[in-house]
C-alpha positions in Angstrom: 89.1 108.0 80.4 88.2 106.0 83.8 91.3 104.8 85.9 91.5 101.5 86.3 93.9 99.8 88.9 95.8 96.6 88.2 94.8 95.0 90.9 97.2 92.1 90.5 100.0 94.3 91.3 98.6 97.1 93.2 101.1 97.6 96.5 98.4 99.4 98.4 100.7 102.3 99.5 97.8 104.6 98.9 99.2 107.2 97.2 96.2 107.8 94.7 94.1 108.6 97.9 96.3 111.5 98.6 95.9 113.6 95.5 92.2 112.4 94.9 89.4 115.7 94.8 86.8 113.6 95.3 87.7 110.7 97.9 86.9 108.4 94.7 89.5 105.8 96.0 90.0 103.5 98.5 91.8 100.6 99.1 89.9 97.0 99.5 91.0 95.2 101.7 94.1 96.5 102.5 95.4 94.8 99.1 94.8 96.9 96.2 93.4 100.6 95.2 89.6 100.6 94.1 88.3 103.8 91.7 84.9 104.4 92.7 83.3 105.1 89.2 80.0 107.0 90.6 82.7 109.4 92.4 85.6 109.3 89.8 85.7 113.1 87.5 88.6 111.6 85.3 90.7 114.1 86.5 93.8 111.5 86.1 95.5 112.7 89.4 95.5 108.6 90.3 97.7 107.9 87.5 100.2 110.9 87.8 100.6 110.2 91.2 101.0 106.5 91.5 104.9 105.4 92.1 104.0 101.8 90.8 102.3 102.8 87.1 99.4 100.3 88.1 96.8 102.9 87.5 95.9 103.4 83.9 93.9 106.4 82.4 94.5 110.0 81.2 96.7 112.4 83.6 96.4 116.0 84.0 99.5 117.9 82.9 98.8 120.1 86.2 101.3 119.4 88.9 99.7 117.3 91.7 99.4 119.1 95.1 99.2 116.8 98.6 96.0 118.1 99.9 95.9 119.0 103.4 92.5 119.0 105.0 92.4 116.8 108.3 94.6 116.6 111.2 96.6 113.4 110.1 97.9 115.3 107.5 100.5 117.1 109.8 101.9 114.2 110.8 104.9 114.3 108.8 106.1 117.1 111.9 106.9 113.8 113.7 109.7 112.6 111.9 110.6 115.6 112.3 110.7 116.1 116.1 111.6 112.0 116.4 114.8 112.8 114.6 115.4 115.6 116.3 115.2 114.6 119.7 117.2 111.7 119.3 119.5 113.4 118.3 120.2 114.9 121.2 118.5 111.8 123.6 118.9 108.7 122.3 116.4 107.3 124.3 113.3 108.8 122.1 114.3 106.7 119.9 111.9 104.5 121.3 109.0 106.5 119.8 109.9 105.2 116.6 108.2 101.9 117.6 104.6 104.1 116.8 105.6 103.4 113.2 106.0 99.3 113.6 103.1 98.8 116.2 100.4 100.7 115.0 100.0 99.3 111.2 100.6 96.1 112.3 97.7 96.6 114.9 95.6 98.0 111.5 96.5 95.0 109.7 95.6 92.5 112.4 92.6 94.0 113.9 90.9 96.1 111.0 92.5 94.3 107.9 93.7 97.0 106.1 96.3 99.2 105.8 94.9 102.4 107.0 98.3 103.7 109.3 100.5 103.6 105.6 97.7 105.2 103.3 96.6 108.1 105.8 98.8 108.5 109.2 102.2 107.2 108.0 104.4 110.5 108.8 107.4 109.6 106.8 105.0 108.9 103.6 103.6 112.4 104.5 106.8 114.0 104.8 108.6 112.6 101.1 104.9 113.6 99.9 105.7 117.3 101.2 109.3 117.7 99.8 108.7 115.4 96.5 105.4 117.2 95.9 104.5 120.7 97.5 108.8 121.7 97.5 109.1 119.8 93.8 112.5 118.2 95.3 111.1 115.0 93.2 111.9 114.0 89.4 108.6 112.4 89.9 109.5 109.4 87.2 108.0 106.3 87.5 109.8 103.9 90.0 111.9 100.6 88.0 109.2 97.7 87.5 111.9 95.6 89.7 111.2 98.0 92.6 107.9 96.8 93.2 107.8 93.3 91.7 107.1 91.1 94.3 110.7 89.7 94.4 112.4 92.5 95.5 109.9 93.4 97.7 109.9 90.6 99.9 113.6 90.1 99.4 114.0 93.6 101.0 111.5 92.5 103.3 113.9 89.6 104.3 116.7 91.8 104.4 115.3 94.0 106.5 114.4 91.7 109.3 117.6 89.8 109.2 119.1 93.5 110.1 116.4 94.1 112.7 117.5 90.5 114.2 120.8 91.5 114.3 119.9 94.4 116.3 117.5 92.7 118.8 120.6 89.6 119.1 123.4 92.8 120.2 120.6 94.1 123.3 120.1 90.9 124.3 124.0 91.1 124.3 124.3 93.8 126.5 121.0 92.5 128.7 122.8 89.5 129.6 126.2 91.7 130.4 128.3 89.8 127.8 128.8 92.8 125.3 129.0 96.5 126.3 127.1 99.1 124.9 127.9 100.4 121.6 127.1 104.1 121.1 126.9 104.5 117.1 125.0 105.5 115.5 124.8 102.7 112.1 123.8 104.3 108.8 122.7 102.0 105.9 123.2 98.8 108.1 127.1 99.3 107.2 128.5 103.1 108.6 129.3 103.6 112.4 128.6 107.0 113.0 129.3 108.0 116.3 126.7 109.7 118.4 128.1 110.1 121.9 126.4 113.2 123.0 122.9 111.4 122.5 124.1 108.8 125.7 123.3 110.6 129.1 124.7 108.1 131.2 123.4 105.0 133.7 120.0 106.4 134.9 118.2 104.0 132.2 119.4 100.8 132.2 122.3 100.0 129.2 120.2 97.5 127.3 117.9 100.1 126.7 120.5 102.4 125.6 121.6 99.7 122.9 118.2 98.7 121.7 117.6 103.0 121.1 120.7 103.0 119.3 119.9 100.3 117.2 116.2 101.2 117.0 117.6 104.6 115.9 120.1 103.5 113.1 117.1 101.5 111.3 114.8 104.6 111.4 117.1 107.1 109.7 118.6 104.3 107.2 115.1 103.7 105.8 114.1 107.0 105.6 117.3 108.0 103.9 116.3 105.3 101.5 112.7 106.8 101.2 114.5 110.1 100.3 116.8 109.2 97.8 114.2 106.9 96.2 111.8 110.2 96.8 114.5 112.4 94.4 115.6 109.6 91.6 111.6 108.7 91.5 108.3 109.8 92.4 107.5 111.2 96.1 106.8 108.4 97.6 108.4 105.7 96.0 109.8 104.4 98.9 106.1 102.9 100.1 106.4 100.9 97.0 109.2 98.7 98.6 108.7 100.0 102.4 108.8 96.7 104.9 106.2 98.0 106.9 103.8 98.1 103.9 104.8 94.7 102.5 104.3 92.7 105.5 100.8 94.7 106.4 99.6 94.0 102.5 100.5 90.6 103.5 98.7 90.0 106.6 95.9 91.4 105.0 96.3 89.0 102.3 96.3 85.9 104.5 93.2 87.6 106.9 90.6 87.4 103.8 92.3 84.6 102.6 90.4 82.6 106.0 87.6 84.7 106.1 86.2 83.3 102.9 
């Protein structure tokens, strides 16, 4: 049986490009997945894989493998090292901002959403443990999880938290708030991270802004790993902020290039 993509509520994430053998998908547009039928074998891989059970069709009972093959693959080792050394320096925290420039960049410039459905590290990474390490219960993610309702309301949420944080630097820029070293987990838990604060040498607002930056990294990828065990691997790109608001400027883009 062919795949065939519901295209209606497709969320791009591009996870049925992962697990494709034959490089039989892409995604149009940066709005929804396309099956090339010339290159499709039926294998069913799409369907297995897919968090959002758009993609209809036979699946093989085989256990899906993330296929590494090119150097973006390995990118999942920079969450790794990003978390790492802000642990210990707060101020590389400020390499997180990779993960909000670049697919916007994609979305503006090349109208798709190229950085989520090949280079996104932290998609890569819940791929590795939810596939390859089976730490998944790879069930299919709640329709509410990627209606469009929740995802934009998550969306909202998201930057209202983001705000928040950009409104406490420009607290400690103008000198009317001092600099807060925690660490906040899940936009609600202080947790204190003094040893990753090495003094005045950079300038305090800086500092705060890293902390901040910091907090909203971990707290969504905490989220993309607990969605990555309940669900399929990478559930979380079904409702990830980035994703929404790249599928959306996409949207709009061919919207006024008709």
């Amino acid at each position: 049986m062919k795949s065939v993509v519901n295209e209606d509520i497709c969320v791009s994430c591009g996870c049925c490009i992962k697990v494709c053998p034959k490089d039989a998908i892409d995604i149009k547009k940066g709005m929804y997945a396309h099956v090339n039928p010339d290159l499709c074998i039926e294998c069913g891989k799409c369907v297995r894989e897919c968090p959002a059970s758009i993609i209809e069709g036979e699946f093989s009972r085989r256990d899906n493998k993330v296929r590494f093959k090119n150097w973006y693959d390995y990118l999942w080792i920079f969450t790794i090292v990003y978390f790492s050394l802000g642990f210990f320096n707060i101020i590389f925290a400020w390499l997180g901002m990779i993960c909000f420039i670049v697919p916007l960049l994609f979305a503006v410039f090349k109208t798709d959403k190229g950085f989520c459905n090949r280079y996104c590290d932290r998609g890569q990474l819940l791929g590795l443990l939810g596939g390859r390490l089976g730490l998944s219960r790879k069930r299919d993610a709640p329709k509410w999880m990627y209606s469009k309702a929740f995802r934009y309301g998550f969306l909202i949420f998201f930057f209202a938290m983001f705000f928040v944080m950009l409104w406490n630097t420009y607290l400690v820029f103008a000198g009317t708030k001092g600099l807060s070293q925690a660490v906040t987990l899940l936009w609600t838990f202080n947790v204190p991270w003094n040893w990753a604060y090495h003094g005045n040498v950079i300038a305090p607002w800086v500092s705060q802004y890293a902390f901040g930056f910091y907090s909203v990294m971990l707290t969504s990828t905490i989220l993309g790993l607990l969605t990555m065990v309940l669900f399929k691997p990478r559930s979380w790109c079904v409702y990830c902020p980035m994703g929404t608001m790249t599928q959306a400027i996409c949207k709009v883009k061919t919207r006024f290039q008709r």
